[in-house]
C-alpha positions as CSV (number, residue, x, y, z in Angstrom):
1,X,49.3,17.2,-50.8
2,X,47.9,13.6,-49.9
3,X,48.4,12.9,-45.3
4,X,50.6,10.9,-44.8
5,X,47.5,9.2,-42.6
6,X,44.7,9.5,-45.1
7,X,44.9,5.6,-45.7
8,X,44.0,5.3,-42.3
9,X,41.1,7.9,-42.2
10,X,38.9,6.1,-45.2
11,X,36.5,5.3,-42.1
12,X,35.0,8.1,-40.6
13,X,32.0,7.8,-38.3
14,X,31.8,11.6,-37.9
15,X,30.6,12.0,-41.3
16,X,27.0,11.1,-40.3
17,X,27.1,12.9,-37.1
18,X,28.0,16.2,-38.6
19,X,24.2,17.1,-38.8
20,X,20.9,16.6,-37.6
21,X,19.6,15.5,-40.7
22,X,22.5,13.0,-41.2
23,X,21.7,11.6,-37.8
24,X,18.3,11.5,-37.9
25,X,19.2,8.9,-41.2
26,X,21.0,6.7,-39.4
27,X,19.9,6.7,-35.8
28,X,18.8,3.0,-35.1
29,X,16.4,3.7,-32.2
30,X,13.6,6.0,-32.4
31,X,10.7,7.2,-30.3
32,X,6.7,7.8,-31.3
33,X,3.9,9.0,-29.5
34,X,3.0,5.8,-30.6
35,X,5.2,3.9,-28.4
36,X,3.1,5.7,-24.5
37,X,0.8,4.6,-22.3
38,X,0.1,7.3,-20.1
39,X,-0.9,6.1,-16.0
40,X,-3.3,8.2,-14.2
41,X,-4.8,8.5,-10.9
42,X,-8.7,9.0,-10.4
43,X,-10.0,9.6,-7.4
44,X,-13.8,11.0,-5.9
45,X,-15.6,14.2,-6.3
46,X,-16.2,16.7,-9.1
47,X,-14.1,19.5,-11.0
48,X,-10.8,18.2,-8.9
49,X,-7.6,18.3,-9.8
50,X,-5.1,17.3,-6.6
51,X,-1.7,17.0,-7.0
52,X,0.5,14.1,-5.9
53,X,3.1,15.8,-3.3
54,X,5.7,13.2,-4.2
55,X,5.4,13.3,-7.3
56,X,5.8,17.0,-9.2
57,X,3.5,17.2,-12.2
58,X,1.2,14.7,-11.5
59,X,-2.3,14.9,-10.7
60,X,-5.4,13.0,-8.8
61,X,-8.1,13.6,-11.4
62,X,-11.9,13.6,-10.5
63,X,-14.0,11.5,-12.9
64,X,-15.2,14.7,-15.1
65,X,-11.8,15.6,-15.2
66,X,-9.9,12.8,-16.0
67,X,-12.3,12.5,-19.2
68,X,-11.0,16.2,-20.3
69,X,-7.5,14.5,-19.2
70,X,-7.7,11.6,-21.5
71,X,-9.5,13.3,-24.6
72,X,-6.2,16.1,-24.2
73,X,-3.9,13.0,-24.2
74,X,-6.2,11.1,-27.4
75,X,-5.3,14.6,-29.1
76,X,-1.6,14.8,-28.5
77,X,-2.1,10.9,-30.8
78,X,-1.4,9.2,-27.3
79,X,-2.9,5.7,-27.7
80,X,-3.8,4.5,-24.1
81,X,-3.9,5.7,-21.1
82,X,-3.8,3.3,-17.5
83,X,-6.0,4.0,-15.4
84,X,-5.5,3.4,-11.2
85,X,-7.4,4.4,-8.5
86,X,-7.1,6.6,-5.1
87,X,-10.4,4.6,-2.9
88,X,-11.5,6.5,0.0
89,X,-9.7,4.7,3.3
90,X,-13.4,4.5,4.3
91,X,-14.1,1.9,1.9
92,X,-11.0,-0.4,2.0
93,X,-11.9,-3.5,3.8
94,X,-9.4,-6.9,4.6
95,X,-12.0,-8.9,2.1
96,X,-11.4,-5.8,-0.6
97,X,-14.8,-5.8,-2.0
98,X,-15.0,-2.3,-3.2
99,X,-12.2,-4.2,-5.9
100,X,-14.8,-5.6,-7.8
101,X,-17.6,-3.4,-6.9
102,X,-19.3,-2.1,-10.4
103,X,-19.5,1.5,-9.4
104,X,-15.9,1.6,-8.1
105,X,-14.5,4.9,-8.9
106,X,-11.8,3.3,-10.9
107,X,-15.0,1.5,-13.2
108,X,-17.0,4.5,-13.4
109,X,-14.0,7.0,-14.9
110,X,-13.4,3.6,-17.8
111,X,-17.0,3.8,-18.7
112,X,-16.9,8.0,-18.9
113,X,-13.5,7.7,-20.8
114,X,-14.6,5.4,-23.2
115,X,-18.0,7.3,-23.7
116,X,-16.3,10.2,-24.8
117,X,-13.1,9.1,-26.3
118,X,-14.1,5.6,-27.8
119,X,-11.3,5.1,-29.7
120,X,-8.4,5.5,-27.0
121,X,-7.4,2.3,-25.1
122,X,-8.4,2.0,-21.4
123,X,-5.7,-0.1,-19.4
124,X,-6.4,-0.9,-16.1
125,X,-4.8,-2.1,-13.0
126,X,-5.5,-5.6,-11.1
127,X,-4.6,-5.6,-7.8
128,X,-5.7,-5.5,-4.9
129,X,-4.0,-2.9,-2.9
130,X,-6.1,0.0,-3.5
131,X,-9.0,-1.8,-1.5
132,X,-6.9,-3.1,1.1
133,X,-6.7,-2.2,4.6
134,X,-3.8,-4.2,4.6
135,X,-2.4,-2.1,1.5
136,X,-1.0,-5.8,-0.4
137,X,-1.9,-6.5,-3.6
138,X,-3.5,-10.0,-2.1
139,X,-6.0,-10.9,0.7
140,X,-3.7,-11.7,4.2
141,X,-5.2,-14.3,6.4
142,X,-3.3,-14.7,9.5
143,X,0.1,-12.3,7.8
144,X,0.0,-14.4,5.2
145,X,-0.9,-13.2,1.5
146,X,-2.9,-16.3,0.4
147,X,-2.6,-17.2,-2.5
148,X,-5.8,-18.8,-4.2
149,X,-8.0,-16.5,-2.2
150,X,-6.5,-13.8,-4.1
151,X,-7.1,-15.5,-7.4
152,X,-10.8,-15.6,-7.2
153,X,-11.0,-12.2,-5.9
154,X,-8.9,-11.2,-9.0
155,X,-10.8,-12.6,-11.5
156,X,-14.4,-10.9,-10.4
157,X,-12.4,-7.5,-10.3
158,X,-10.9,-8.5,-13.8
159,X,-14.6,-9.4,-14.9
160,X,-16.3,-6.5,-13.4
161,X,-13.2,-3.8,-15.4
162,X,-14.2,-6.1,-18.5
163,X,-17.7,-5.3,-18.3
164,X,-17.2,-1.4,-18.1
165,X,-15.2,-1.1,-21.2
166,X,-11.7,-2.4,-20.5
167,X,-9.5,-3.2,-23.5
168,X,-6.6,-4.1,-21.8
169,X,-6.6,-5.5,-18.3
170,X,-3.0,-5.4,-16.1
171,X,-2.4,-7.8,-14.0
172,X,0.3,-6.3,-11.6
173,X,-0.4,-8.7,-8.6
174,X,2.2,-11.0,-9.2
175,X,-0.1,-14.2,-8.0
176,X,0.6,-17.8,-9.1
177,X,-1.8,-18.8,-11.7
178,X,-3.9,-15.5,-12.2
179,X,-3.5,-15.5,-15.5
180,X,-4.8,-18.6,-16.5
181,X,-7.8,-18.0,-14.3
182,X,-8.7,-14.6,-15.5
183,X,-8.5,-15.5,-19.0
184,X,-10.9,-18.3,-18.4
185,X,-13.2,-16.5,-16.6
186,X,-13.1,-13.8,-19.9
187,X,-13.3,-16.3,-22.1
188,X,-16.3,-18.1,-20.5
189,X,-17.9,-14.6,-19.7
190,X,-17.9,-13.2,-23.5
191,X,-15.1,-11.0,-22.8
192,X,-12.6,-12.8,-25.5
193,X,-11.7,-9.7,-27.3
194,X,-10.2,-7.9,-24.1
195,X,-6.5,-8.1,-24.1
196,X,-4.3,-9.0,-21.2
197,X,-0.9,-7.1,-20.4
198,X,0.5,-8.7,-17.6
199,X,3.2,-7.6,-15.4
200,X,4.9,-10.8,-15.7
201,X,8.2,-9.7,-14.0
202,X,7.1,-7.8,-11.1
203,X,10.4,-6.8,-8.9
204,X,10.0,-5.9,-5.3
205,X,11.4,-2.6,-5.8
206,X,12.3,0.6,-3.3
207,X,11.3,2.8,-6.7
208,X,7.5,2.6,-6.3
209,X,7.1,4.7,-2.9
210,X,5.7,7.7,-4.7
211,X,3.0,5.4,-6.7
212,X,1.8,4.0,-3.4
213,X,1.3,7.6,-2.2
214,X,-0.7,8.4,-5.3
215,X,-3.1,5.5,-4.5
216,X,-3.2,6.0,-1.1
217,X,-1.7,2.6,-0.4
218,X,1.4,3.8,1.4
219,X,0.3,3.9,5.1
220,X,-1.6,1.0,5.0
221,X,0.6,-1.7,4.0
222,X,2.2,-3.8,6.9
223,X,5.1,-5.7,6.0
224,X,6.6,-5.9,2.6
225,X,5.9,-7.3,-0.8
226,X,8.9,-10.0,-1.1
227,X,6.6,-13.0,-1.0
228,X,5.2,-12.2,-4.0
229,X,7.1,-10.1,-6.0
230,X,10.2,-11.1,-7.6
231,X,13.7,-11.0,-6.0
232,X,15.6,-8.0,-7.6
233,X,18.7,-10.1,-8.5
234,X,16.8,-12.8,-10.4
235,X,16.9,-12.4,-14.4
236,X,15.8,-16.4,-15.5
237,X,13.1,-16.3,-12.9
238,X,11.9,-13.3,-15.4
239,X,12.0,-15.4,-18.1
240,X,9.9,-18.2,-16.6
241,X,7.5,-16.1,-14.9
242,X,7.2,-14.8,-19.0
243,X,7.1,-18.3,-20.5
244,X,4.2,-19.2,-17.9
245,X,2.1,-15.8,-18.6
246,X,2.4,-16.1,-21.8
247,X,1.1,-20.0,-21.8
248,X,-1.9,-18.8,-19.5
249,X,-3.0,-16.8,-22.5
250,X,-1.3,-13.2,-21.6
251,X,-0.9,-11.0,-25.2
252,X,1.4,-8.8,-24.0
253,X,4.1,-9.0,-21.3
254,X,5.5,-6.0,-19.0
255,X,8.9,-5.9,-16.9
256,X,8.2,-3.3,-14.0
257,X,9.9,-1.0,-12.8
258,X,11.9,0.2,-16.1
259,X,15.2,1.6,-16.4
260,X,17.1,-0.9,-13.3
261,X,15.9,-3.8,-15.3
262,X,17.0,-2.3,-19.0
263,X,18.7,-6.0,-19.1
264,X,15.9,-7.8,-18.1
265,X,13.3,-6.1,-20.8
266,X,16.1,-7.0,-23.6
267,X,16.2,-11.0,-22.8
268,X,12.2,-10.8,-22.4
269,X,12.4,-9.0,-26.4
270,X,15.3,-11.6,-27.7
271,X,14.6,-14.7,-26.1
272,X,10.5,-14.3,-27.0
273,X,9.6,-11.8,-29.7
274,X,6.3,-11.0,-28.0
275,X,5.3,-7.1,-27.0
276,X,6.9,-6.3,-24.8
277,X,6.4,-3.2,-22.4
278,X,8.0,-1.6,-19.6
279,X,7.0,0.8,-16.8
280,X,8.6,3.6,-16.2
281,X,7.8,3.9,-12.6
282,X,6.6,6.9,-10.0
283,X,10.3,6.6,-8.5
284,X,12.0,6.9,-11.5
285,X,9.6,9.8,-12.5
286,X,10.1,11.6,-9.4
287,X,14.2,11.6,-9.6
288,X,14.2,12.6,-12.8
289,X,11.6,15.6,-12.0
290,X,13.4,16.6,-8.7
291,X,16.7,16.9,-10.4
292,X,15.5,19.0,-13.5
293,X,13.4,21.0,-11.0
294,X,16.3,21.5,-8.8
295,X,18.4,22.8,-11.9
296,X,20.7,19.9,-11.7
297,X,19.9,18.2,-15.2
298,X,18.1,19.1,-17.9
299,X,14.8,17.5,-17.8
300,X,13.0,17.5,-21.5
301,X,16.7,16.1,-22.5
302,X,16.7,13.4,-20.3
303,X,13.0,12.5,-19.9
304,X,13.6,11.4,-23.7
305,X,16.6,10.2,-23.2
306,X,15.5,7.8,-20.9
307,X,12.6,7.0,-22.8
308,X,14.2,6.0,-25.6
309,X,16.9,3.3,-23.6
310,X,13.7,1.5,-23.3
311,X,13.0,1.0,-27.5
312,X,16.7,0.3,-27.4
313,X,16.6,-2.4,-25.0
314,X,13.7,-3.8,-27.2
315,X,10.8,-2.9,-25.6
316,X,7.9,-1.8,-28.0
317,X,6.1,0.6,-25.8
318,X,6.4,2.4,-22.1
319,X,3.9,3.4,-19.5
320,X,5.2,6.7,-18.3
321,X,3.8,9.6,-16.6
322,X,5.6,11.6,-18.7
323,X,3.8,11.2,-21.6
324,X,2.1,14.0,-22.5
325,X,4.8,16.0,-22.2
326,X,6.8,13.9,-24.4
327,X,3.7,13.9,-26.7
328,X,4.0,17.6,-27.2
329,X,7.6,17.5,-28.0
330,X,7.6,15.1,-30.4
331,X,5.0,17.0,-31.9
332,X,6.2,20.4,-32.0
């Protein structure tokens, strides 16, 4: 006998829930070990392997074993891996020379990586806080992060991660015209062929405490950030700070942290059609690893959850310390 509410029922979304298989068909947004760039911290000494207290899982590497690190991740089909550094306090200085220093620890582990594991992409970080007494990402003269000052010093640190092996450099300083200056300086120096990923919209977040602990940054830094890191409530500032990157000669764009900007990664994607990354940061990491430590969620479940609200927000890859881990489920 026909329901009396079949005519109503022709529709029926559940149909292609019903099974993994059928869902797997239709689901829109997906996510590849493809789509990682896994951060890690390197830091002096030999055979070393120090964890970060704030965050759980993570680790300082030494040199020798940050190479084992990153030809583990290159076999799990990881593409890239960021490198940043953890400098001895001894050799931070207000100038931040060791920055651009060629046998800074953060240079020496590209050059070992990319001996051994040619064919992985070495990001790295440009900034300045590592070096810095003053733990900023500039050069303070008189409390002030100057500006210019910054710039030059950026663009010998930028030249000096080029010459070790760099294929993509990060710009995660949020100076006015760095950009354009470092990719003149590459240009001029023979360095055309190294990309630039720049963290174009930079918030001045409360999420990236446990980062500045992995660095060693944390205790040093007087102040705050605000003067040069973008006001958390400001979406079309994002988009110019993109627009002027991107005209300086930046290939790829980065919205940082991740998941409290979800809105501001989908305009970057819509309103430019460029690649378009986001960083998952140490704070969101460390939540998400407290929680499912602590019992309260379920952590594989939403570590790739999470993950992919970034390809569905448009973003075409994530730096996340995750990585691995999420490398090993997808493949299993």
């Amino acid at each position: 006998m026909t329901s009396p509410h079949a005519f109503q029922m022709r529709s029926r979304p559940r149909r292609t829930r019903r099974s993994e298989a059928l869902r797997a068909m239709v689901r829109e947004t997906t996510l590849g070990t493809g789509d990682l760039i896994w951060p890690i911290f390197v830091r002096e000494g030999e055979n070393i392997e120090e964890p970060v207290e704030s965050m759980p899982g993570v680790l300082r590497y030494s040199v020798d074993r940050a190479v084992a690190a990153a030809e583990g991740a290159a076999a799990l089909g990881i593409p890239a891996i960021c490198i940043f550094p953890y400098t001895d306090p001894s050799l931070k200085t207000p100038a931040c020379e060791e920055a651009w220093n060629p046998g800074n620890i953060a240079n020496r582990a590209i050059r070992a990586i990319k001996a051994a594991v040619p064919d992985l992409a070495i990001m790295t970080d440009i900034a300045l806080d590592p070096y810095n007494s003053n733990g900023h990402d500039g050069i303070v003269r008189d409390g002030r992060v100057v500006n210019d000052e910054t710039v030059v010093a950026l663009v010998r640190m930028a030249l000096a991660q080029a010459e070790a092996g760099a294929d993509i450099l990060g710009p995660s300083d949020m100076m006015d015209g760095r950009i354009g200056a470092i990719r003149d300086a590459l240009e001029a120096g023979g360095w055309q062929d190294v990309a630039i990923m720049s963290y174009s919209a930079k918030y001045a977040s409360a999420y990236y405490g446990p980062f500045r602990d992995a660095v060693g940054a944390a205790g040093a830094l007087k102040g705050d950030k605000k003067t040069y890191q973008m006001d958390p409530g400001n979406s079309d500032e994002a988009m110019r700070m993109i627009a002027r990157d991107l005209e300086e000669g930046a290939d790829m764009v980065m919205v940082k942290p991740g998941q409290p900007y979800l809105d501001v990664c989908h305009r970057v994607k819509s309103e430019f059609g460029v690649p378009t990354f986001a960083y998952q940061v140490s704070g969101e990491y460390a939540m998400i690893e407290a929680a499912a430590r602590n019992g309260w969620i379920d952590g594989e479940k939403v570590m790739l959850e999470s993950l992919a609200a970034f390809k569905r927000a448009g973003c075409d890859g994530v730096l996340t310390y995750f990585a691995p881990r999420v490398a090993r489920l997808l493949s299993a």
